[in-house]
N, C-alpha and C positions, 0 to 999 in steps of 0.2 A: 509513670505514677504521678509527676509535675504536672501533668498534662491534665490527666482527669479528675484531680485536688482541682486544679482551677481554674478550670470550665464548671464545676461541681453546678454553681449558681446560675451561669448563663441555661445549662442543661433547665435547671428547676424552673424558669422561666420559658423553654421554648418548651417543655414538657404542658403547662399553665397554656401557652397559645394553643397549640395544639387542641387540647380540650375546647375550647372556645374558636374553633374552624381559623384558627389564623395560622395561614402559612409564609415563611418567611424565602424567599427566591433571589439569590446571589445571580444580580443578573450580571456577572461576570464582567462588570467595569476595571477596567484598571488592573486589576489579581484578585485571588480570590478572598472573600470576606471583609472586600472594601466600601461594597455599594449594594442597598438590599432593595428591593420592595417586598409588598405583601399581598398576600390574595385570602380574602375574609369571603368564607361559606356558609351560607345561611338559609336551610330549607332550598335546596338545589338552585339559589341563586348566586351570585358572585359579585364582588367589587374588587378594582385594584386599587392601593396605593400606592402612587409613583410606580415607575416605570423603566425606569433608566433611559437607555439608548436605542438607537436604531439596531443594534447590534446585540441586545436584550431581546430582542421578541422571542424567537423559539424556546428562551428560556422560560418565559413567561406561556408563552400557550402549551411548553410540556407543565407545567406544573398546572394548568387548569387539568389536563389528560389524566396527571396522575390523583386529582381530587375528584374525576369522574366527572367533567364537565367539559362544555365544547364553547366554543367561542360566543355562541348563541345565549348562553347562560349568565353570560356577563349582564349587569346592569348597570354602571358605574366602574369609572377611571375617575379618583380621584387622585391630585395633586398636590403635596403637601405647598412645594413652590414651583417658580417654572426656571430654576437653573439646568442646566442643561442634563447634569446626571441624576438628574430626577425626573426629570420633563421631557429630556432629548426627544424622547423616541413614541410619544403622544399621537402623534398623527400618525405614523405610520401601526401603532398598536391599535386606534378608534379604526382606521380602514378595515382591519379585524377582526371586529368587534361589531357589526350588527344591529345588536340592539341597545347602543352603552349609549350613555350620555359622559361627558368628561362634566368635571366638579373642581373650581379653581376660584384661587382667591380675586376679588374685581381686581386689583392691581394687575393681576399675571392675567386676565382673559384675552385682551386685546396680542399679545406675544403668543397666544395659540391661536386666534384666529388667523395672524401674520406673522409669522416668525421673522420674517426676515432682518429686522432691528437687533435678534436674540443674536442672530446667525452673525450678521456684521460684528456686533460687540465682543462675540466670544473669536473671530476670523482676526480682529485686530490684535488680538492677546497671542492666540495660539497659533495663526496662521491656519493656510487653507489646508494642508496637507495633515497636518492633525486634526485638523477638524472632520474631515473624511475620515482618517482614521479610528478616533476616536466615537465618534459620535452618529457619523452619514448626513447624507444631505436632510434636515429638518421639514418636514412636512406639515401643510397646517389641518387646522381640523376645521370642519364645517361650521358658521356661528351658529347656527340652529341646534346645532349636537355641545355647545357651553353651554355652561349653571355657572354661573358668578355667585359666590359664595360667601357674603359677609360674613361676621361675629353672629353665630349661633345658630346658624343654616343647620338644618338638620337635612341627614341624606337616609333617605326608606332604604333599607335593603331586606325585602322578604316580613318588613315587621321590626327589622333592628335597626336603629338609631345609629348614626353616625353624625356626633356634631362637631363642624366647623371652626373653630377658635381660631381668632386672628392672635396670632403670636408673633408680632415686629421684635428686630432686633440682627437677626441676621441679614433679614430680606424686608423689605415693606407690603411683601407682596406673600406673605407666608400665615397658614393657617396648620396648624396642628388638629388632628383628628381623634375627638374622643368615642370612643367604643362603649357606648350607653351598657350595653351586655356583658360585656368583660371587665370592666373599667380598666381597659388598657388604653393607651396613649399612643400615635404615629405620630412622632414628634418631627420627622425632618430632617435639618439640621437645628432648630431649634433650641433642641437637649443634647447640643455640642456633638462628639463622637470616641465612638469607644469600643475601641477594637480589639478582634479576641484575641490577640497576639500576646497583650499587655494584661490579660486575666492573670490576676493571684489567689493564693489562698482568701486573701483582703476584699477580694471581690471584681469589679470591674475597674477598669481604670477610664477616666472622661478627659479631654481636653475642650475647652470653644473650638466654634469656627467663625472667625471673622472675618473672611473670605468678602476679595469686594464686591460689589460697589457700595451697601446701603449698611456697612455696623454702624450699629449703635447701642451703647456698653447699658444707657440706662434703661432702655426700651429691651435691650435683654435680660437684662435681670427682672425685669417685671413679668416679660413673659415667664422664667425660668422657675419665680416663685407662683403666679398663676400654676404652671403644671404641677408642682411640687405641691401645693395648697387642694388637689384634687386627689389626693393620696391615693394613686394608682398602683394595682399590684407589678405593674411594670410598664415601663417605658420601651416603645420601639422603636429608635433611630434610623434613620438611612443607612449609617456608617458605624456599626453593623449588627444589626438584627437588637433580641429585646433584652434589658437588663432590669434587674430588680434594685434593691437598697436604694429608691429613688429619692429620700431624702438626703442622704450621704451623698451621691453623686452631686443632688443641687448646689449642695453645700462645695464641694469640689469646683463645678462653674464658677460659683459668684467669686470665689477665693482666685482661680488662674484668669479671669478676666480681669478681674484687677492688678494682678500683677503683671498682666498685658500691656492695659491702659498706662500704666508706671511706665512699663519699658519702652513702649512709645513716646510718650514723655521726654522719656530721659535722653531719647534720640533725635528728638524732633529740630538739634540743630545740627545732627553730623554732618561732616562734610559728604560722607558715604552713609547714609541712612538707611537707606535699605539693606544692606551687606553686614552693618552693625546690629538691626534691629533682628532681622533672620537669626543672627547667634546668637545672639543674649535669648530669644524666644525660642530655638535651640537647645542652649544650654538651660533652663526653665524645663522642658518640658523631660530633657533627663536628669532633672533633679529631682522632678516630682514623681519619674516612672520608678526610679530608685528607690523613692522611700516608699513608694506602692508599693515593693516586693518583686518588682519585673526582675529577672536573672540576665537578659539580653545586655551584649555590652552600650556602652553610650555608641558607637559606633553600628549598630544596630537597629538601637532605637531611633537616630536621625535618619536612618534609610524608610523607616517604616513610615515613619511622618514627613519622609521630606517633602512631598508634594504640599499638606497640611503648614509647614513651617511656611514654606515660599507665599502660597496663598495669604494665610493670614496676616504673614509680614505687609504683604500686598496691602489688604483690607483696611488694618490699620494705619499704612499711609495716607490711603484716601481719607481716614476719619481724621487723623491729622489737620489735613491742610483744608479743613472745612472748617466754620467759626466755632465747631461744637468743642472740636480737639485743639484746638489753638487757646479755647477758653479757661485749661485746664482747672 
């Protein structure tokens, strides 16, 4: 009965995609309901957004099979950014793909034409054997088959509008995707993340993602009020799938990035700064899932996000020790 009180609202929004050909595909990153893309139908044409991993494909071409379309039908792979669990699997899903063009922000184009910069940066963090694991050898895509896609690129599909929005703040290299027809939003990482584990009666529950290399608190909050100022019947994240009450959520970001930023702060002379910053951003995030109504013990909820804790701790080190975060 807990269960379907509070999904109630996630249902009412993927009910809403649905109608408007957007289907949302757990391409099975990490567990389930961690990592999504989308496949938007339109007069038997097709686009993706994001893609996930090498290890994503057959999830992604059964869900074109099950909307009645074949790989041919694609016209568009777009990108909200090119981190790896959004972008991973980009080339090896264009090889697939026929007649697509990929659709990426100018910052991320050149790491799809060559990955290999992606492939070091993320090899030095996780090492090789997860990176195989996780992800597969990264494959590039032909420059002739990139769209570099500034602030307000529109993308045809069938007649429907798909535009571009550069939304810095997670990435410098991130365009969120508005949906001219729906007015729905594929936000990315963007519009933080909110997963369905943490649904309440209350609604959804959102945390940031300040995952590094490139936060920045101010350039997020502007993208985050840009989305919010577009008064969309719902928001699609990467991580996972679409939520409504997108003013309340906005409102939820700008409040825990701040209290991010503080806790960074507050840590930025530990001796163990990382280990300290982790718990206090830990402990934060089962405070806040608490007084959302989340029932999971604190024990629980730090499993769910621990990847999320580690990373952002991460993120915010780097903004740290750069003039922006030293400048408090």
């Amino acid at each position: 009965m807990l269960y379907h009180a509070c999904m109630q609202a996630t249902h009412t929004s993927l009910a809403a995609s649905a109608r408007h050909g957007i289907h949302v595909i757990d391409t099975g990153f990490q567990r389930p309901q961690f990592d999504a893309a989308y496949l938007i139908v339109e007069r038997g044409r097709a686009a993706f957004i994001d893609c996930g991993t090498n290890h994503s494909q057959p999830r992604l071409l059964a869900a074109l099979a099950q909307a009645g379309l074949s790989a041919e039908n694609v016209d568009w792979l777009i990108l909200t950014h090119v981190h790896l669990d959004h972008a991973g699997g980009a080339g090896e899903l264009m090889a697939r793909l026929p007649n697509a063009k990929l659709v990426v922000h100018p910052r991320g184009a050149r790491h799809m034409v060559d990955p290999s910069k992606l492939w070091a940066g993320a090899t030095a963090v996780y090492g090789e054997a997860e990176m195989q694991r996780s992800y597969g050898r990264l494959k590039p895509v032909p420059a002739e088959r990139v769209v570099e896609a500034p602030d307000g690129h529109a993308v045809d599909l069938a007649g429907r509008i798909l535009r571009c929005l550069d939304t810095p703040g997670h990435a410098r290299h991130h365009n969120a995707i508005l949906d001219e027809r729906s007015g729905c939003i594929f936000s990315g990482d963007t519009f933080g993340l909110s997963y369905r584990e943490f649904d309440t009666e209350q609604g959804p529950f959102i945390i940031p993602t300040t995952s590094p290399v490139q936060f920045d608190p101010e350039a997020l909050h502007a993208s985050i009020r840009r989305l919010v100022a577009l008064e969309p019947p719902a928001i699609h994240p990467t991580h996972f799938g679409p939520v409504a009450d997108v003013r309340r959520l906005g409102d939820d970001l700008h409040e825990t990035i701040d209290a991010m930023v503080a806790l960074a702060r507050r840590h930025a002379r530990d001796e163990h700064r990382h280990a300290a910053l982790a718990e206090s951003i830990a402990q934060l995030y089962v405070a806040r899932a608490h007084a959302h109504g989340c029932r999971q013990s604190s024990g629980g909820i730090r499993e769910l996000l621990a990847i999320d804790i580690e990373l952002n701790a991460q993120g915010l080190e780097v903004w740290l020790d750069q003039p922006a975060g030293r400048g408090g």
